[in-house]
N, CA, C and O atoms as CSV, one atom per row, in Angstrom:
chain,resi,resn,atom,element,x,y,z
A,1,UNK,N,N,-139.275,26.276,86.833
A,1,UNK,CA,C,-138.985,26.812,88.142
A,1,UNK,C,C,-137.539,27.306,88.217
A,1,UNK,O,O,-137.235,28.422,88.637
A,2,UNK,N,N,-136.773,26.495,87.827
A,2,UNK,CA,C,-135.117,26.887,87.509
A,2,UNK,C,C,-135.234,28.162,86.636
A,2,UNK,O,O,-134.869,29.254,87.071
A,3,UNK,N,N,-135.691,28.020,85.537
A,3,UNK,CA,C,-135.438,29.479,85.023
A,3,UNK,C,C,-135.751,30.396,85.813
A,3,UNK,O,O,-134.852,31.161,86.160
A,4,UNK,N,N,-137.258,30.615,86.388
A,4,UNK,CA,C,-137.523,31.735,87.332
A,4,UNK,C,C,-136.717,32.092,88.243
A,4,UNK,O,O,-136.569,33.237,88.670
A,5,UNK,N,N,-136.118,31.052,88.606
A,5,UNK,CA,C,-135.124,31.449,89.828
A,5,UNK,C,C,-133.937,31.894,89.261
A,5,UNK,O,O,-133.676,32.966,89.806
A,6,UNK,N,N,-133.078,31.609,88.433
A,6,UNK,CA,C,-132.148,32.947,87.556
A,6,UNK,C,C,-132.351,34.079,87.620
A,6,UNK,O,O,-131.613,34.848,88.237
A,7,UNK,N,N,-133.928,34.610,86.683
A,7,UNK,CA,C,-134.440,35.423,86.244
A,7,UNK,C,C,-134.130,36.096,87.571
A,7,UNK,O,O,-133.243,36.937,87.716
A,8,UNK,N,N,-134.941,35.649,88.531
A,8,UNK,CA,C,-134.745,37.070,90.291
A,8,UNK,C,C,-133.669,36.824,90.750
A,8,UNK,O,O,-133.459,37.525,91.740
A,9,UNK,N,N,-132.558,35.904,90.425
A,9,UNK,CA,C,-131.181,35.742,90.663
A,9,UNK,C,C,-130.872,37.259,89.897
A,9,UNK,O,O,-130.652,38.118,90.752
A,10,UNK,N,N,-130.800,37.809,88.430
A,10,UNK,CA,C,-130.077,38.223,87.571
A,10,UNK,C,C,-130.885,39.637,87.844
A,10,UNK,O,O,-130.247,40.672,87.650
A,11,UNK,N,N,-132.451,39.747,88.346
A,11,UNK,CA,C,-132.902,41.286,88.779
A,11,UNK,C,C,-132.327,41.784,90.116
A,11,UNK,O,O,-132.334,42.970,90.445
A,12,UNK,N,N,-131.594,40.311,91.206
A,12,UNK,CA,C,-131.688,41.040,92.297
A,12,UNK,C,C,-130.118,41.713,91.936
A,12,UNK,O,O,-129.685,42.720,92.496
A,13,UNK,N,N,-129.354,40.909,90.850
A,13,UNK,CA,C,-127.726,40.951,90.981
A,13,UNK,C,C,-127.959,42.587,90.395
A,13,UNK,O,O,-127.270,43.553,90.722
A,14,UNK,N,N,-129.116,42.595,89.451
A,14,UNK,CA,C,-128.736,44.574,88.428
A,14,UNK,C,C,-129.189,45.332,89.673
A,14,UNK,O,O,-128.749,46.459,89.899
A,15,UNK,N,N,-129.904,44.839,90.337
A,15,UNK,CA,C,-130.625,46.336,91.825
A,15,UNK,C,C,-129.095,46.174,92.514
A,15,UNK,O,O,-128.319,47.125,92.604
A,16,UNK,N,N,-128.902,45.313,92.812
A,16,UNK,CA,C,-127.872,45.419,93.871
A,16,UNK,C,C,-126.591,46.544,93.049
A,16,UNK,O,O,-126.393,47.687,93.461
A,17,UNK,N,N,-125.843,45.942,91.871
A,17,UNK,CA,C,-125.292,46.942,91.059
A,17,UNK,C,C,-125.673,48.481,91.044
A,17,UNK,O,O,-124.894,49.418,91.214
A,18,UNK,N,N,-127.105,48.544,90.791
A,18,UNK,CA,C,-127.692,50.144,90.627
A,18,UNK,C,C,-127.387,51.143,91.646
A,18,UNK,O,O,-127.189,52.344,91.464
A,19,UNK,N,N,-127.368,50.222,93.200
A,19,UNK,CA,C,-127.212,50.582,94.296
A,19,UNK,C,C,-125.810,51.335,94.317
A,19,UNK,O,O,-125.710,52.529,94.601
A,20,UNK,N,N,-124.766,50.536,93.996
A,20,UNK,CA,C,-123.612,50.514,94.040
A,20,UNK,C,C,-123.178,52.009,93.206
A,20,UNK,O,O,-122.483,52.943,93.605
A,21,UNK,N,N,-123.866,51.816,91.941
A,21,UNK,CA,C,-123.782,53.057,91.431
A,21,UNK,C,C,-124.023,54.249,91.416
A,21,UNK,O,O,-123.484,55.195,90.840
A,22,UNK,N,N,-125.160,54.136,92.314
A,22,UNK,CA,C,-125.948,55.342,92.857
A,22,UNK,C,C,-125.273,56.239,93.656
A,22,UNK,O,O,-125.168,57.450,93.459
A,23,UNK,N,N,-124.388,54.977,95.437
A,23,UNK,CA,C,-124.082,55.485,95.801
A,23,UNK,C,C,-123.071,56.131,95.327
A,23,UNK,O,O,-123.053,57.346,95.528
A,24,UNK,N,N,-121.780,55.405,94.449
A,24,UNK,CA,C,-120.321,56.806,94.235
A,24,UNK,C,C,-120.852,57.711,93.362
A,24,UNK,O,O,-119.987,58.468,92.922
A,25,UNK,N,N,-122.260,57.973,92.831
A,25,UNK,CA,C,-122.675,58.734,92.147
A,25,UNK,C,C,-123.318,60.246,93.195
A,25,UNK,O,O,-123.336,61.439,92.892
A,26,UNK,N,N,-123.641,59.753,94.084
A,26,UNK,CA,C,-123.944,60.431,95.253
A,26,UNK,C,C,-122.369,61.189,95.935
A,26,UNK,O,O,-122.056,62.319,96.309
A,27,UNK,N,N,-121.754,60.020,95.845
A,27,UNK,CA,C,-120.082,60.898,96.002
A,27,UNK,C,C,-120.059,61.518,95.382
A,27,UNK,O,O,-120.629,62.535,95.778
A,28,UNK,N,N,-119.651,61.607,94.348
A,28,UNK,CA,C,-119.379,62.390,93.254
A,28,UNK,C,C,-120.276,64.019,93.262
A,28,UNK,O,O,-119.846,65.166,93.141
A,29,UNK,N,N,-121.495,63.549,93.435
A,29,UNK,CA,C,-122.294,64.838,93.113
A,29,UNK,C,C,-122.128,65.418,94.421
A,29,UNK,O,O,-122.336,66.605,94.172
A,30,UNK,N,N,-121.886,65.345,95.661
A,30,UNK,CA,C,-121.639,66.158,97.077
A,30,UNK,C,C,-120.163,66.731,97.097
A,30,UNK,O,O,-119.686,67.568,97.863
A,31,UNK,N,N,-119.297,65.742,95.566
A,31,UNK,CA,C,-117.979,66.944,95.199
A,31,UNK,C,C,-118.178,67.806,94.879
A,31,UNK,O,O,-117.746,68.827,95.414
A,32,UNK,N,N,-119.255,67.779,93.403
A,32,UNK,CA,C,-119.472,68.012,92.966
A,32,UNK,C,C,-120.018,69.826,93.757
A,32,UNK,O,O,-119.421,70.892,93.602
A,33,UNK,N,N,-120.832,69.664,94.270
A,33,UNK,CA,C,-121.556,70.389,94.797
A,33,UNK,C,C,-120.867,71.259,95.764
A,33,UNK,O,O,-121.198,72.435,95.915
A,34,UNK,N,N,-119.835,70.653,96.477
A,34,UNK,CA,C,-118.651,71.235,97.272
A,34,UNK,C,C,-117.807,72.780,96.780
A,34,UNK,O,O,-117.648,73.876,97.318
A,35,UNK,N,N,-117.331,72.054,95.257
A,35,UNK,CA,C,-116.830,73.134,94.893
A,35,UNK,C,C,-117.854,74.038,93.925
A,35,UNK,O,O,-117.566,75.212,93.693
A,36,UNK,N,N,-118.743,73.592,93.520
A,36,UNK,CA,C,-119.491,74.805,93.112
A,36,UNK,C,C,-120.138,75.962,94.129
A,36,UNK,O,O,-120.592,77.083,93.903
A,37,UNK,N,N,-119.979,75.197,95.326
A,37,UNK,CA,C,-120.185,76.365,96.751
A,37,UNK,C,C,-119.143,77.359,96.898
A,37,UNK,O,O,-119.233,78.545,97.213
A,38,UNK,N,N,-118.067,76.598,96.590
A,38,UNK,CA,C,-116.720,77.327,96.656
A,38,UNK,C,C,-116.432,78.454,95.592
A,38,UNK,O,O,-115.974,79.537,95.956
A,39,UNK,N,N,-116.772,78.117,93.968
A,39,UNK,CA,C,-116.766,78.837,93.188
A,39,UNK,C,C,-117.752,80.160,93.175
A,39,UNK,O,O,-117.508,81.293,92.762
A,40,UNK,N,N,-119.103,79.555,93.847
A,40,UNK,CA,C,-120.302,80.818,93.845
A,40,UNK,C,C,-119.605,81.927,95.366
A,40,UNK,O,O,-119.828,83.134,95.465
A,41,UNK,N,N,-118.860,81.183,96.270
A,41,UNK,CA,C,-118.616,82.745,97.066
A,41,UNK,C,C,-117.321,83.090,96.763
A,41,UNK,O,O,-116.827,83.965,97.474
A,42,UNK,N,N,-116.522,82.537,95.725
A,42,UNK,CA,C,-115.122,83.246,95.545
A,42,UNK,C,C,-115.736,84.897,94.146
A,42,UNK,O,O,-115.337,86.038,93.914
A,43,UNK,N,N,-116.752,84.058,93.672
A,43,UNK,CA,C,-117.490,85.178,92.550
A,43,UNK,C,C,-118.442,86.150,92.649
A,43,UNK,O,O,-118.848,87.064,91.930
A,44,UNK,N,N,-118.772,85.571,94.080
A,44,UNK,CA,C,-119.810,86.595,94.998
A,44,UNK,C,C,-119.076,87.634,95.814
A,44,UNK,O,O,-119.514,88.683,96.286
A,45,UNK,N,N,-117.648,87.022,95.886
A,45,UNK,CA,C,-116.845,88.181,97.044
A,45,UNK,C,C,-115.901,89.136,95.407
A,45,UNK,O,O,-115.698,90.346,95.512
A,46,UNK,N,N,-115.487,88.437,94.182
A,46,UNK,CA,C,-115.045,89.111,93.689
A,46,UNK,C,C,-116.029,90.419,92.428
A,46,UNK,O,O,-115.700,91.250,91.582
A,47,UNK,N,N,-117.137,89.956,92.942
A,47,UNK,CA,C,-118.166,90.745,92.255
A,47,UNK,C,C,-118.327,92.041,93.046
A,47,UNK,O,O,-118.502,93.183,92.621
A,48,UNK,N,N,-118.210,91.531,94.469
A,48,UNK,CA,C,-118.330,92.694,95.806
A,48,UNK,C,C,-117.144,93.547,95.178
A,48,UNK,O,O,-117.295,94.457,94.364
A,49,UNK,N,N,-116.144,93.172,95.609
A,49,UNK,CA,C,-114.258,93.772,94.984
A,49,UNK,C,C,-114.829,94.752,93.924
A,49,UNK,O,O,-115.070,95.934,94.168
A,50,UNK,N,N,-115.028,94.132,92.693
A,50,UNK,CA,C,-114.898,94.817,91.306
A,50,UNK,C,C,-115.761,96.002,91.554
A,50,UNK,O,O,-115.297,97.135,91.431
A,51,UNK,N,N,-117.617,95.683,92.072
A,51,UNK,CA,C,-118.392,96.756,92.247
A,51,UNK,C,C,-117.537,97.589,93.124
A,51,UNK,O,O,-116.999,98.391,92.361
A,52,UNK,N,N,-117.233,97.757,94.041
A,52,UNK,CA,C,-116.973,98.710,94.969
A,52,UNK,C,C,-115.221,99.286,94.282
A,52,UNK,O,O,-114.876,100.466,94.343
A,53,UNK,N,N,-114.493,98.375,93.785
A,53,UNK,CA,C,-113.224,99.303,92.851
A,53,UNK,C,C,-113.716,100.173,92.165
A,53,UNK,O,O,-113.554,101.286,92.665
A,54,UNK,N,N,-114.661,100.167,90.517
A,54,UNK,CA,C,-115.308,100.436,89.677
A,54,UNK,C,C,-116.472,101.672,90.186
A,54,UNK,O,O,-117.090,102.449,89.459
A,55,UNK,N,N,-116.507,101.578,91.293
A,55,UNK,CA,C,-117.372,102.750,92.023
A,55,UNK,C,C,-116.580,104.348,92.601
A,55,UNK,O,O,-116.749,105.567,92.569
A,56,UNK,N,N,-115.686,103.341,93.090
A,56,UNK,CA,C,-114.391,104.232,93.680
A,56,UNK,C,C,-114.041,105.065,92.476
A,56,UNK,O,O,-113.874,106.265,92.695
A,57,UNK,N,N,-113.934,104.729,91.516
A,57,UNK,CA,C,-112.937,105.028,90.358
A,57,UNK,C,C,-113.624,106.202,89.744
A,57,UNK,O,O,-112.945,107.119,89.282
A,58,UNK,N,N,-114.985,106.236,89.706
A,58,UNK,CA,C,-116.438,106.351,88.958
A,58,UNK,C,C,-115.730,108.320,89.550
A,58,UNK,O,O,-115.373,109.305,88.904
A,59,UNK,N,N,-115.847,108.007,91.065
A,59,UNK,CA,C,-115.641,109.633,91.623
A,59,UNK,C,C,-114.271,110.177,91.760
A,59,UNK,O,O,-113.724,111.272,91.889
A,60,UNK,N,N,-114.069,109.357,91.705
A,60,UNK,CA,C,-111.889,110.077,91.775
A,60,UNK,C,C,-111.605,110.679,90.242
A,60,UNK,O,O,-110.962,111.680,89.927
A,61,UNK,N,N,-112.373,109.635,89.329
A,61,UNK,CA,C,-111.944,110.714,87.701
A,61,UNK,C,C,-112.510,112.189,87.650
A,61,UNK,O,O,-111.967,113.204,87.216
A,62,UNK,N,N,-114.148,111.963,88.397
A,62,UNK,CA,C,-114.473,113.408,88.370
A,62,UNK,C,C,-113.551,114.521,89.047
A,62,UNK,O,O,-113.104,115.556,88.555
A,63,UNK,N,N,-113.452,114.160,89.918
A,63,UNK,CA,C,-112.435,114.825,91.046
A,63,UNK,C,C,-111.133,115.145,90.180
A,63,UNK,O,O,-110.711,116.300,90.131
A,64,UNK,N,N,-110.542,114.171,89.539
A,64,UNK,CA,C,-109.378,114.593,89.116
A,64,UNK,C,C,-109.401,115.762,87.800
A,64,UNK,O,O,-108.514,116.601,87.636
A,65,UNK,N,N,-110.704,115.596,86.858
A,65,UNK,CA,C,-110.868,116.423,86.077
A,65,UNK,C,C,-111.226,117.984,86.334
A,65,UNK,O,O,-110.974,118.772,85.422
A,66,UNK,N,N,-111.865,118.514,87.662
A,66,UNK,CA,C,-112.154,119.519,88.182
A,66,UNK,C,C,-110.656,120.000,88.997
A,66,UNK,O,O,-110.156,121.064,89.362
A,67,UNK,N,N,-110.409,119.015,89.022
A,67,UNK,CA,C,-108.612,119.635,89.376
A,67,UNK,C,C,-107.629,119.926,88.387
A,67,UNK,O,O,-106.753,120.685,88.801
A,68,UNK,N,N,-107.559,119.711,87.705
A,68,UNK,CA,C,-106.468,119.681,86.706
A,68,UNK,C,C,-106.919,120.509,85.490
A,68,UNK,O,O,-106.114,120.602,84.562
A,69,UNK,N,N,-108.614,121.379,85.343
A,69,UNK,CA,C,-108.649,122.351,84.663
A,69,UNK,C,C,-109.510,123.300,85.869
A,69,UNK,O,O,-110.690,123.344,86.217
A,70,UNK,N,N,-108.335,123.972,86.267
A,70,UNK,CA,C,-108.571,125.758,86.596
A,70,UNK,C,C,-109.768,126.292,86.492
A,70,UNK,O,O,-110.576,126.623,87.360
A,71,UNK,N,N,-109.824,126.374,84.623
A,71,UNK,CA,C,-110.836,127.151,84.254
A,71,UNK,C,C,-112.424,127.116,84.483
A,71,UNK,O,O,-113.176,128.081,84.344
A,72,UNK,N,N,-112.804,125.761,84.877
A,72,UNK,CA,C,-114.062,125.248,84.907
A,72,UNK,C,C,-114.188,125.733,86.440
A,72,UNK,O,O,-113.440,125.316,87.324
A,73,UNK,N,N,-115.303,126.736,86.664
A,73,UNK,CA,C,-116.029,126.575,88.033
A,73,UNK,C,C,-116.813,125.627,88.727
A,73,UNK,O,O,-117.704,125.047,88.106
A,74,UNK,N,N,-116.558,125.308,90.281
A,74,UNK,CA,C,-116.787,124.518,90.879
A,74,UNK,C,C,-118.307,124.209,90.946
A,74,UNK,O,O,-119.097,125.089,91.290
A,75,UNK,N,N,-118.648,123.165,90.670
A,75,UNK,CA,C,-120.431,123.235,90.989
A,75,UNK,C,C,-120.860,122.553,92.492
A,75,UNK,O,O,-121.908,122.782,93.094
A,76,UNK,N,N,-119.822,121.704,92.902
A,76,UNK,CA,C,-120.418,121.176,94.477
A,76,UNK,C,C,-120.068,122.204,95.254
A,76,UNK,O,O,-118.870,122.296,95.523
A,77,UNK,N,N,-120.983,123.193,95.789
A,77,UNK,CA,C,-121.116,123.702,96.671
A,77,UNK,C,C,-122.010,123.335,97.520
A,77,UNK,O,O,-122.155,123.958,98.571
């Protein structure tokens, strides 16, 4: 009878532990999770940035090349 009663002495002491671990593990992962929110819209707004620079750029070279040779006739009419 003594032993048995250890035995659910020593299962209730590891649940109670597991608990313990679970929860700062639960901390951890709602940090966790914090800044990966943070990282996905700093890369979502600098993806916006780059597309729309890289777009800009795309029509100003054309533009600048129809300017800077004379000789070529205009086709946007």
């Amino acid at each position: 009878m003594k032993k048995q009663f250890n035995r659910m002495r020593q299962l209730a002491n590891q649940t109670v532990g597991r608990a313990e671990k679970t929860e700062v593990l639960n901390e951890d992962l709602l940090q966790v999770e914090k800044r990966l929110e943070l990282v996905k819209q700093v890369s979502h707004s600098t993806h916006k940035k780059l597309t729309a620079c890289l777009q800009g750029q795309q029509g100003s070279d054309s533009d600048k090349r129809s300017v800077r040779d004379p000789g070529i006739p205009c086709i946007r009419e």
